[in-house]
ZATI-649960 format. One record per residue: residue number from 1; x, y, z of N, C-alpha, C in turn. Coordinates in nm, 4 decimals. Layout:
# ZATI-649960
+-----+----------+----------+----------+----------+----------+----------+----------+----------+----------+
!   k !     n_c1 !     n_c2 !     n_c3 !    ca_c1 !    ca_c2 !    ca_c3 !     c_c1 !     c_c2 !     c_c3 !
+-----+----------+----------+----------+----------+----------+----------+----------+----------+----------+
! NUM !        X !        Y !        Z !        X !        Y !        Z !        X !        Y !        Z !
...
+-----+----------+----------+----------+----------+----------+----------+----------+----------+----------+
//
This chain:
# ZATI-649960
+-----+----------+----------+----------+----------+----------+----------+----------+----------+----------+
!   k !     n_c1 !     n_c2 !     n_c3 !    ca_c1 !    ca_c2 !    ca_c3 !     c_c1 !     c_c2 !     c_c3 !
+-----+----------+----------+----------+----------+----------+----------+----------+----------+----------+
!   1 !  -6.0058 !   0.6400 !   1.6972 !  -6.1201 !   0.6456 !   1.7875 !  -6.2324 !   0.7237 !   1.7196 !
!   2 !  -6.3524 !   0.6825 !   1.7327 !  -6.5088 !   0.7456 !   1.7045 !  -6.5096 !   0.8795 !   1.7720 !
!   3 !  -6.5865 !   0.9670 !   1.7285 !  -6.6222 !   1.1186 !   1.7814 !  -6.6995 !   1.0719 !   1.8964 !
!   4 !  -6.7989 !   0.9942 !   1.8637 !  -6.8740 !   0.9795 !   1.9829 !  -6.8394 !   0.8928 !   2.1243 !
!   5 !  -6.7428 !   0.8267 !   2.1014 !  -6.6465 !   0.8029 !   2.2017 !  -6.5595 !   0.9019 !   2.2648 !
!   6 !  -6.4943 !   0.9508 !   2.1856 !  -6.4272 !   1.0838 !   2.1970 !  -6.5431 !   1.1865 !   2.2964 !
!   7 !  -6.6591 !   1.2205 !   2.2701 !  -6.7298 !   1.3480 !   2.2978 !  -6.7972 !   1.2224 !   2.4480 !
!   8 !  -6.8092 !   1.1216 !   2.4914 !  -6.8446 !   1.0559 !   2.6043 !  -6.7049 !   1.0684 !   2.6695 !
!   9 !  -6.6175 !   1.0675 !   2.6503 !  -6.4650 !   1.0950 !   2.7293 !  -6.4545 !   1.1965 !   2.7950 !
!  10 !  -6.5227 !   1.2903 !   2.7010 !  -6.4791 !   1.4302 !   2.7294 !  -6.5795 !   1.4818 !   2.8721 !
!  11 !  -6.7331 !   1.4192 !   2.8024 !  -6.8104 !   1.4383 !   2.9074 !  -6.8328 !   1.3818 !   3.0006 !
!  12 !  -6.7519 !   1.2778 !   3.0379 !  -6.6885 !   1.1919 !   3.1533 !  -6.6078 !   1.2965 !   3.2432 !
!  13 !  -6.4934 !   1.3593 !   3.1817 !  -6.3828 !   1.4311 !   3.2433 !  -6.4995 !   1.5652 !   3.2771 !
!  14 !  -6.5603 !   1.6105 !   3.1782 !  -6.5925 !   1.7090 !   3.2190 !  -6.7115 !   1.7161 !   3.3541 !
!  15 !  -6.8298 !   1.6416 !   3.2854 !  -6.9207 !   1.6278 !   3.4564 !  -6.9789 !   1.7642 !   3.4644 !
!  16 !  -7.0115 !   1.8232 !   3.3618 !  -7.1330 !   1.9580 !   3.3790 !  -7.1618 !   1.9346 !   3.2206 !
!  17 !  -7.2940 !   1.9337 !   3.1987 !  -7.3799 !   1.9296 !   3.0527 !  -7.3564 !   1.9852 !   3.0154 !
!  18 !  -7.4336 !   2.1400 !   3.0918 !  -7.4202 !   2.2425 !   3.0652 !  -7.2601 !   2.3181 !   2.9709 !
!  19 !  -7.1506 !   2.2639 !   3.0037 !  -7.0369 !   2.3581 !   2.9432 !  -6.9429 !   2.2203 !   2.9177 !
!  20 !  -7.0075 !   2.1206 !   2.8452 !  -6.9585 !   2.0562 !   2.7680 !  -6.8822 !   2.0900 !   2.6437 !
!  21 !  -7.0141 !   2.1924 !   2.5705 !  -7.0016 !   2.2328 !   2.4437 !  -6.8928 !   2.3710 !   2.4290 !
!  22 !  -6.8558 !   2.4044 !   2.5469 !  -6.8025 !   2.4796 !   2.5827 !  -6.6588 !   2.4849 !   2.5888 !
!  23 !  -6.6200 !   2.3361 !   2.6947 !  -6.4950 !   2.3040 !   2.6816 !  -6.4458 !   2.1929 !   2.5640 !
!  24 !  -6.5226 !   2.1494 !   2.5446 !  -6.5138 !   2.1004 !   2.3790 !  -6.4778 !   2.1797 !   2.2768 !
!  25 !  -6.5307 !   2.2813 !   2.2321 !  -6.5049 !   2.3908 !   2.1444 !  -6.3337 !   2.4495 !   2.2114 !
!  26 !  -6.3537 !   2.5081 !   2.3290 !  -6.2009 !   2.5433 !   2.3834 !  -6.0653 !   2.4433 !   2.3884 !
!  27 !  -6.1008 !   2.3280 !   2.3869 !  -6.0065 !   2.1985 !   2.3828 !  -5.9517 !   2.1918 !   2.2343 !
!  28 !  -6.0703 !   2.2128 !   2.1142 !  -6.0295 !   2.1542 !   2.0077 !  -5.9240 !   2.2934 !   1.9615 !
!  29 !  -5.9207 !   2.4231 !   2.0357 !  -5.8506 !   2.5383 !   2.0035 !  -5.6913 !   2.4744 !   2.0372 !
!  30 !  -5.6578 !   2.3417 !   2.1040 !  -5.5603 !   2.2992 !   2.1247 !  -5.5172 !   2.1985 !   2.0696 !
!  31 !  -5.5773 !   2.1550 !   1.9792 !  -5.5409 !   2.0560 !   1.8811 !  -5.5556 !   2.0570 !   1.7367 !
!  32 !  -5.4874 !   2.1494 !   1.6543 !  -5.5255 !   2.1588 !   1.5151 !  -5.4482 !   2.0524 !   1.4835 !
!  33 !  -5.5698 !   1.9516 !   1.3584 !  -5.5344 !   1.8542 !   1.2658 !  -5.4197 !   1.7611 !   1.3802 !
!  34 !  -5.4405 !   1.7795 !   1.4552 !  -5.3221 !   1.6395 !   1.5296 !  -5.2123 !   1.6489 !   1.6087 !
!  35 !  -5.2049 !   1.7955 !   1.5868 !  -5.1012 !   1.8808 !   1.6184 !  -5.1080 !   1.9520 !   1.7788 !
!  36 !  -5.0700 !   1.9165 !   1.9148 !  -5.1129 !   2.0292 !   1.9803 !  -5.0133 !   2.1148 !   2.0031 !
!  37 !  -5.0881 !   2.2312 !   2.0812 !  -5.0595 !   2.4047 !   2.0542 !  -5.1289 !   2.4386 !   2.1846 !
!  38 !  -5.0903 !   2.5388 !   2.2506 !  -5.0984 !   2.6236 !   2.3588 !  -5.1639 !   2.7630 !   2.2877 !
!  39 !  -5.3013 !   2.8086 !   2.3306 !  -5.3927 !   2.8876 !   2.2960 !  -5.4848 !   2.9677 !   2.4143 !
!  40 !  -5.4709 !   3.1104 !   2.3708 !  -5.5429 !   3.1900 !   2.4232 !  -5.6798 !   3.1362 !   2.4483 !
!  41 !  -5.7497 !   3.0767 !   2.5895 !  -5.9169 !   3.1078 !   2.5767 !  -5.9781 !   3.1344 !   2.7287 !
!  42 !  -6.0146 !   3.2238 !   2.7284 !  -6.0661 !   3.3223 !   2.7786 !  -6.1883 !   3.2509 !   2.8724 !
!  43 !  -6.1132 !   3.2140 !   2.9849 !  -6.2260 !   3.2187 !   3.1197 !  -6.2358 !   3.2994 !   3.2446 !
!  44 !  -6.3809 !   3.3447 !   3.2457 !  -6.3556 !   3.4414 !   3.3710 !  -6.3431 !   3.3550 !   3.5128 !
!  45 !  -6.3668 !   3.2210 !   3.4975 !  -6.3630 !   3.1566 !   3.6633 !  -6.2469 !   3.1451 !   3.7113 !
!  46 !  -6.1091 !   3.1304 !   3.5874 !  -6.0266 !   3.0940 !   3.5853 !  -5.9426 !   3.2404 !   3.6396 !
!  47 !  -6.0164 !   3.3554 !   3.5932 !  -5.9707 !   3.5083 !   3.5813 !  -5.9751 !   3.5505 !   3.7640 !
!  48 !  -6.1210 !   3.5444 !   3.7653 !  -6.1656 !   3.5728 !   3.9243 !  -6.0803 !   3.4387 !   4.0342 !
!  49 !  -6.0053 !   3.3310 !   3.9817 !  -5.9858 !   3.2148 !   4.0958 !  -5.8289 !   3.2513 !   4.1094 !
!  50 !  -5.7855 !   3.3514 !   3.9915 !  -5.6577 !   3.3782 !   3.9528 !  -5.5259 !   3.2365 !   3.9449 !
!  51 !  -5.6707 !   3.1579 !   3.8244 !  -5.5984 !   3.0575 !   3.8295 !  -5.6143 !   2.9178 !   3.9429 !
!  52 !  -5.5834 !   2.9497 !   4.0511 !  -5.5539 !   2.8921 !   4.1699 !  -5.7026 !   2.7839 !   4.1683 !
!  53 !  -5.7647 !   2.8922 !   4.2053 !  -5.9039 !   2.8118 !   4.2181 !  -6.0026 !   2.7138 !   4.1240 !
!  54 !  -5.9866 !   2.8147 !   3.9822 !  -5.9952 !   2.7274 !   3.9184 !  -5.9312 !   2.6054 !   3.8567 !
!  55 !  -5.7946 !   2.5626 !   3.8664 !  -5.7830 !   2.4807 !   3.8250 !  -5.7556 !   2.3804 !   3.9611 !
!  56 !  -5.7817 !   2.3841 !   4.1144 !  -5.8230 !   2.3122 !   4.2109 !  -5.9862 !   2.2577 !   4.1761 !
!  57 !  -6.0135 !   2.3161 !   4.1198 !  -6.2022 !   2.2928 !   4.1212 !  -6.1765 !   2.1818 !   3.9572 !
!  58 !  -6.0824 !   2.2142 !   3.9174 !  -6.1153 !   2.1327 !   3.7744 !  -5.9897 !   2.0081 !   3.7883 !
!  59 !  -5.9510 !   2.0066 !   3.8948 !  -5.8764 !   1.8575 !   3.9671 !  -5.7397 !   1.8918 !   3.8966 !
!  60 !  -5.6720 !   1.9925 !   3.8307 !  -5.5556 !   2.0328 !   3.8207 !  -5.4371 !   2.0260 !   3.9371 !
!  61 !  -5.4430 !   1.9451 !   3.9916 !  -5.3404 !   2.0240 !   4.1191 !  -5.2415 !   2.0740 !   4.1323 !
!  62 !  -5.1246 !   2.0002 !   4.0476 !  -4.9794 !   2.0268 !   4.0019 !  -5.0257 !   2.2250 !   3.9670 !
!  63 !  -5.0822 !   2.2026 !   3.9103 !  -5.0757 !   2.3573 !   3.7994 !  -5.1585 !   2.4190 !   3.8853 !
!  64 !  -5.2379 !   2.4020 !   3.9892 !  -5.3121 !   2.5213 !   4.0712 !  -5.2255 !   2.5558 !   4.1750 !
!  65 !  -5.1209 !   2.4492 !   4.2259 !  -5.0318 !   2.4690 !   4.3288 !  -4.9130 !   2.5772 !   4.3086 !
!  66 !  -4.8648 !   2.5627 !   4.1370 !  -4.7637 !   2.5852 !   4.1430 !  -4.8227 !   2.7811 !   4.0813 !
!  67 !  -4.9452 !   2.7714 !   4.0342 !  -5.0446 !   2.9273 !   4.0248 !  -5.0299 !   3.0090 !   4.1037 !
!  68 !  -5.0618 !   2.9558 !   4.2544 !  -5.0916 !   3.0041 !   4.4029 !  -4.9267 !   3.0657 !   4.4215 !
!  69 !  -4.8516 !   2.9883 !   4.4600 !  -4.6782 !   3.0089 !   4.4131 !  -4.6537 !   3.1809 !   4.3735 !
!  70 !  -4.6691 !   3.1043 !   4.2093 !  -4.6267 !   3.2400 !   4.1508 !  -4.6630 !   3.3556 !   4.1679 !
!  71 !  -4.8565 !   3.3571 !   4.1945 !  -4.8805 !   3.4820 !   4.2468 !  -4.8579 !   3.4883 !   4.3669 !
!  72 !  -4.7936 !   3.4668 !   4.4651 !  -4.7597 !   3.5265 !   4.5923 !  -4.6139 !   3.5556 !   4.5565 !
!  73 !  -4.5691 !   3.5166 !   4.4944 !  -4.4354 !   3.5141 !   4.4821 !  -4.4202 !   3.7074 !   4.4001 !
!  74 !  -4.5164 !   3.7127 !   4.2989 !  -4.5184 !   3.8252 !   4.2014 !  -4.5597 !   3.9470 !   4.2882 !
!  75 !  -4.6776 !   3.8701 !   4.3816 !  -4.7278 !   3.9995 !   4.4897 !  -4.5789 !   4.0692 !   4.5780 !
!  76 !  -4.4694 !   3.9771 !   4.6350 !  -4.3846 !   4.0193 !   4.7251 !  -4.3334 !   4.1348 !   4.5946 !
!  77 !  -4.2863 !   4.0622 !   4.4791 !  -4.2064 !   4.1088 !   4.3713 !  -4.2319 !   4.2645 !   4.3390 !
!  78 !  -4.3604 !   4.2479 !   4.2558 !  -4.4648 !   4.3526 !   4.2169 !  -4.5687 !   4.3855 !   4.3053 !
!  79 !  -4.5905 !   4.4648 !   4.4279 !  -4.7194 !   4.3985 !   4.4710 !  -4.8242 !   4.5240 !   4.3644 !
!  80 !  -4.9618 !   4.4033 !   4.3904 !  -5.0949 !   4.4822 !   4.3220 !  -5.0760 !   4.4429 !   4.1756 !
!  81 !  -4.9699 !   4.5018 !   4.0886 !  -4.9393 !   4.5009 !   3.9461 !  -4.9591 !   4.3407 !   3.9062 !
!  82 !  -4.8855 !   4.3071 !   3.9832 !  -4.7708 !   4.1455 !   3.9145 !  -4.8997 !   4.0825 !   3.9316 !
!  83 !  -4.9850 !   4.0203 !   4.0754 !  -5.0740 !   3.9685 !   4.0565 !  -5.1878 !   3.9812 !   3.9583 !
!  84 !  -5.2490 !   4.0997 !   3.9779 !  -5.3257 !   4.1293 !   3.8458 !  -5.2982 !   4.0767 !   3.7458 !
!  85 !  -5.1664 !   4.0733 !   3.6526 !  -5.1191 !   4.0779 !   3.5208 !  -5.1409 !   3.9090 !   3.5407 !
!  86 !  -5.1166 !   3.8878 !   3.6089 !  -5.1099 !   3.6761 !   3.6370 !  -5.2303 !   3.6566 !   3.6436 !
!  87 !  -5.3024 !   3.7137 !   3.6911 !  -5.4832 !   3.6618 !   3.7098 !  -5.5394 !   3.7018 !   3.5399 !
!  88 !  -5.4790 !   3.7607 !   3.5008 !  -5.4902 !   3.8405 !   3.3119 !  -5.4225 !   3.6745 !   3.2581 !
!  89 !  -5.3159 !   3.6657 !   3.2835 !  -5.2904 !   3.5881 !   3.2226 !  -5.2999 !   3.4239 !   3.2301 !
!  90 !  -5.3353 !   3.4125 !   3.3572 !  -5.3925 !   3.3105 !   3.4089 !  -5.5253 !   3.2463 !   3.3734 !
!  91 !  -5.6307 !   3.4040 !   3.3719 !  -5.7439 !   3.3871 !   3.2789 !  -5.7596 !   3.3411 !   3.0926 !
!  92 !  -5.6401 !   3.3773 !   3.0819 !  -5.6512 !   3.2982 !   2.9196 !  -5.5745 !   3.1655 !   2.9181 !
!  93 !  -5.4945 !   3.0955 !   2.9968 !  -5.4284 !   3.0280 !   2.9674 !  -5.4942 !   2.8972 !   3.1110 !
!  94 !  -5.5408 !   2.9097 !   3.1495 !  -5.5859 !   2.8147 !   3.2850 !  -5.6066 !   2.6624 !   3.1852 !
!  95 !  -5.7014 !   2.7326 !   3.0761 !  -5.8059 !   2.5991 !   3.0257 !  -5.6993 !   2.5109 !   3.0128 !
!  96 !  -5.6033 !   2.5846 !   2.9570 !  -5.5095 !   2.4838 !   2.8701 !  -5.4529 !   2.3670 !   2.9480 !
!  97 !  -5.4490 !   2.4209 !   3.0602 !  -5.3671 !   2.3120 !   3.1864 !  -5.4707 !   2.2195 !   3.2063 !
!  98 !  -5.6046 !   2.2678 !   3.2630 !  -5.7261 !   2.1964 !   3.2510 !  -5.7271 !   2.0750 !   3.1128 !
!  99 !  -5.6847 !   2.0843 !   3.0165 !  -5.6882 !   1.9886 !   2.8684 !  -5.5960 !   1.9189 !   2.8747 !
! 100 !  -5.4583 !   1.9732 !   2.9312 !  -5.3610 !   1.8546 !   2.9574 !  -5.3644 !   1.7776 !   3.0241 !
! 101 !  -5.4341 !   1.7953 !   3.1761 !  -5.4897 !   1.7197 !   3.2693 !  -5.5803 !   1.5533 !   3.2276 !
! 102 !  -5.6679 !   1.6713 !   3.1445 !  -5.7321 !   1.5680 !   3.0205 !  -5.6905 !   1.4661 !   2.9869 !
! 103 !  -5.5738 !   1.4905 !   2.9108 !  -5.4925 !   1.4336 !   2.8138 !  -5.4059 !   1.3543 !   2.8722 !
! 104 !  -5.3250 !   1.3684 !   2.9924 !  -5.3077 !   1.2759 !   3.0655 !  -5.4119 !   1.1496 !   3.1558 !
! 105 !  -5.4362 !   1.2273 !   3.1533 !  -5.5695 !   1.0775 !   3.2470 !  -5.6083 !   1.0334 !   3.1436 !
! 106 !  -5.6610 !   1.0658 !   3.0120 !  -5.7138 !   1.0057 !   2.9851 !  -5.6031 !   0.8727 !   2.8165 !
! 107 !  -5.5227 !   0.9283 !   2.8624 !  -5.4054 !   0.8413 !   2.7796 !  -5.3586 !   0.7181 !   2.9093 !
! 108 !  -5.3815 !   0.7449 !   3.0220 !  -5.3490 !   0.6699 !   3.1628 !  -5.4294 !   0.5742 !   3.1605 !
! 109 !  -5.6062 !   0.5980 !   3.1413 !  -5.6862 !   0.5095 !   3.1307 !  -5.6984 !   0.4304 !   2.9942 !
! 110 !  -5.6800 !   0.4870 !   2.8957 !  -5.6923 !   0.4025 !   2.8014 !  -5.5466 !   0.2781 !   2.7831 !
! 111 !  -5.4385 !   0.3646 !   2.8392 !  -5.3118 !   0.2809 !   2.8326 !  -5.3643 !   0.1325 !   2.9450 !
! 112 !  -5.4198 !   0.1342 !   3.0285 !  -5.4496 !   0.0467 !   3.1432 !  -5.5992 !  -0.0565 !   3.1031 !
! 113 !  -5.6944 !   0.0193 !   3.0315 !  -5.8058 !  -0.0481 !   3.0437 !  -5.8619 !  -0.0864 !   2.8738 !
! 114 !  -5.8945 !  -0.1700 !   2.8445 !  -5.9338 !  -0.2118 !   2.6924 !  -6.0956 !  -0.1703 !   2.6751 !
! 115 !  -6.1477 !  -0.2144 !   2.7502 !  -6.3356 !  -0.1669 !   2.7202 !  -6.3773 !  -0.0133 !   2.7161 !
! 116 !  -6.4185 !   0.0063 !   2.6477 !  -6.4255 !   0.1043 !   2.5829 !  -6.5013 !   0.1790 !   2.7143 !
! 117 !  -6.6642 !   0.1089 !   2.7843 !  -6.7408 !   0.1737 !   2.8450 !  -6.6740 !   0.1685 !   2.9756 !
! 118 !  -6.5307 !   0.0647 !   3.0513 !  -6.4898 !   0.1195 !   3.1592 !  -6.4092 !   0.2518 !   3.1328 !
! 119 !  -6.3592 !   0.2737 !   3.0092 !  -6.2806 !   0.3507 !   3.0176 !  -6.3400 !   0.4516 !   3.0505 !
! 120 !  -6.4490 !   0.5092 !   3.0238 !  -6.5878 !   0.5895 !   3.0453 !  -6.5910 !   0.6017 !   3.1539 !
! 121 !  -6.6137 !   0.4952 !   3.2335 !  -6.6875 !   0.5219 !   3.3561 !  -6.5278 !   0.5461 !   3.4827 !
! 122 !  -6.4488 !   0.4748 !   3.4137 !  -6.3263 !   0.5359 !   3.4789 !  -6.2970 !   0.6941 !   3.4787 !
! 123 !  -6.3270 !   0.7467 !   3.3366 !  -6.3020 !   0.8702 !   3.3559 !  -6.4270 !   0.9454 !   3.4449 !
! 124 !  -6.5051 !   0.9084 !   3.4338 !  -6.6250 !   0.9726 !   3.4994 !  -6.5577 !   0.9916 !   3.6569 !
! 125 !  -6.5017 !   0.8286 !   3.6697 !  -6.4543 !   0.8438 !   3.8470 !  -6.3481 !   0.9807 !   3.8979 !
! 126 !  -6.2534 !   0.9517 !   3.7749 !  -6.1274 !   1.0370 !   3.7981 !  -6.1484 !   1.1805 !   3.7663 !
! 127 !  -6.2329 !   1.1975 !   3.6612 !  -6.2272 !   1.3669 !   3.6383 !  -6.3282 !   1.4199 !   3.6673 !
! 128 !  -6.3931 !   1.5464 !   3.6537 !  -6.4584 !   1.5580 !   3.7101 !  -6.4265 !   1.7157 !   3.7749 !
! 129 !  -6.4728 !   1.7841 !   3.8887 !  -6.4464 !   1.8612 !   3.9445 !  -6.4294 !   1.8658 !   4.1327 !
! 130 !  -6.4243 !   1.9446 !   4.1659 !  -6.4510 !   1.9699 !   4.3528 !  -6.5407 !   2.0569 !   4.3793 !
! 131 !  -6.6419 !   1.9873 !   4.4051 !  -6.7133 !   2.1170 !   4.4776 !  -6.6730 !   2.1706 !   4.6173 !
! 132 !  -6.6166 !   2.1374 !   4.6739 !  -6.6058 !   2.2181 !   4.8147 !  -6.4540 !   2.2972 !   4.7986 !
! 133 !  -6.4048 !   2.3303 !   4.6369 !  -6.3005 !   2.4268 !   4.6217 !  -6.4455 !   2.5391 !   4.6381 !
! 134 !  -6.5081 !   2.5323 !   4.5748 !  -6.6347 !   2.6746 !   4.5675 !  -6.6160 !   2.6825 !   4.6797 !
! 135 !  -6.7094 !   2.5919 !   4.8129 !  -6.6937 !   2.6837 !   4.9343 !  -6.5882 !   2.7155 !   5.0190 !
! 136 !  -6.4787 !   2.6468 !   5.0119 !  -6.3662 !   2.7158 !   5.0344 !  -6.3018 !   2.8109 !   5.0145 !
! 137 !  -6.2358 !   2.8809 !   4.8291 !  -6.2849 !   2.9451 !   4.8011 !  -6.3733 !   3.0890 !   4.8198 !
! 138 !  -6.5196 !   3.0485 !   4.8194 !  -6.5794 !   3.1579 !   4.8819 !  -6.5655 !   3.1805 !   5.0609 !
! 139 !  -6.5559 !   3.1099 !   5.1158 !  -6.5218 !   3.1955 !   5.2704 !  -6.3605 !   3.2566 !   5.2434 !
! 140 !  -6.3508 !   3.1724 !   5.2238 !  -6.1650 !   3.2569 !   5.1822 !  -6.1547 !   3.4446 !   5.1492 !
! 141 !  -6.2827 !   3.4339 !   4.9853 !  -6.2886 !   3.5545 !   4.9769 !  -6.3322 !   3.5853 !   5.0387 !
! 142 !  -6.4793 !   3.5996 !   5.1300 !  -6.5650 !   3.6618 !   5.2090 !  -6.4846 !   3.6918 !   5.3556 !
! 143 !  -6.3913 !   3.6060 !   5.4187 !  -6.3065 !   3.6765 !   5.5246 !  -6.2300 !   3.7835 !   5.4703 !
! 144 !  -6.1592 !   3.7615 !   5.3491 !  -6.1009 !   3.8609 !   5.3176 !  -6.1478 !   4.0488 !   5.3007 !
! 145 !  -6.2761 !   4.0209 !   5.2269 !  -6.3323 !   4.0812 !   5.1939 !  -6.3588 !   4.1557 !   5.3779 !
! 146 !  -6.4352 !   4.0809 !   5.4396 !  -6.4304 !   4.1381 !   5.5713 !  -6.3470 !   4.2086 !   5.6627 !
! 147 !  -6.2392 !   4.1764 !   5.6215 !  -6.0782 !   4.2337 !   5.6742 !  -6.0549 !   4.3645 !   5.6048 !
! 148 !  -6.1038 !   4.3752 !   5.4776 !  -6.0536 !   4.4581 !   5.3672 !  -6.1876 !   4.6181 !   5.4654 !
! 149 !  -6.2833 !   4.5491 !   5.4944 !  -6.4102 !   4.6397 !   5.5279 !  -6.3814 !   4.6720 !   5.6630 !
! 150 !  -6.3001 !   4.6048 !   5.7190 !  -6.2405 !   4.6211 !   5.8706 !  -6.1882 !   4.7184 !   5.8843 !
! 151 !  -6.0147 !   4.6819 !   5.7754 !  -5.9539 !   4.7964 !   5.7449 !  -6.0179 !   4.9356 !   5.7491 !
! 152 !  -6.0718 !   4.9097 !   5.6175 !  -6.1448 !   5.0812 !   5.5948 !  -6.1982 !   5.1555 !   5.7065 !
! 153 !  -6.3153 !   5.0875 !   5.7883 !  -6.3939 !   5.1095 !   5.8940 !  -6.3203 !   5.1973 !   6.0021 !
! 154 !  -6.1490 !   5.1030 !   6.0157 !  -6.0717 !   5.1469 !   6.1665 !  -5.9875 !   5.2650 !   6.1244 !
! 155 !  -5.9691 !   5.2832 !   5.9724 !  -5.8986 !   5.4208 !   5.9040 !  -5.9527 !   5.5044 !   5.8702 !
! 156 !  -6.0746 !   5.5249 !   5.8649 !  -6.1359 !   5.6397 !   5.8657 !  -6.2058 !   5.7241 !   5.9813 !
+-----+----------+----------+----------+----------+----------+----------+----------+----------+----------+
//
């Protein structure tokens, strides 16, 4: 396959201009010479969503479901510590799930479709992101946050 086929795939799945060049550069950290590899890269959306959110917003579901899981599961375990250390580690490792996601759909579409420009516009359909994980998401935190200010308010 052409680069420039390749880099219209990508910006099909991806669906923001803006951080094309972004997850392009972080993707190719997962594929040396032909080879892929599981690699440290460092997102804070992924850091602050602790995972969860971000990879719901980047159409991950399998891997945001099973995120949400573990950190509740680590909170009963560890509470405070365990989550933290998962939102740490969640933040370097999110993208990667995000690229496999990739990599599946887009081996799905090419296995199914021969034209080069549906395959394009197929991925455009399928990948992509959610916007209404953001506002979900944010009221989520913002009740929380309100509860947290509740708290304080009725204990002091």
């Amino acid at each position: 396959m052409n680069q420039d086929y390749e880099d219209r795939m990508l910006e099909a799945f991806i669906q923001t201009p803006k951080k094309f060049k972004w997850y392009k550069e972080a993707f190719s950290k997962f594929n040396i010479n032909g080879i892929k590899r599981i690699a440290w890269v460092w997102s804070w959306w992924a850091f602050f969503g602790g995972g969860f959110w971000y990879l719901l917003y980047r159409k991950a579901y399998l891997a945001g479901i099973v995120s949400f899981f573990i950190a509740i599961i680590l909170n009963m375990i560890v509470p405070f510590w365990g989550p933290v250390m998962f939102y740490i580690i969640m933040g370097g490792y999110s993208v990667y799930f995000v690229y496999k996601k990739y990599l599946s759909l887009k081996s799905k579409i090419e296995s199914k479709i021969e034209d080069k420009e549906k395959r394009i516009e197929t991925m455009r359909i399928l990948g992509g992101y959610n916007k209404w994980v953001i506002w979900v998401a944010g009221v989520i935190y913002s009740i929380l946050f309100l509860l947290f200010v509740a708290l304080l308010v009725n204990n002091s």
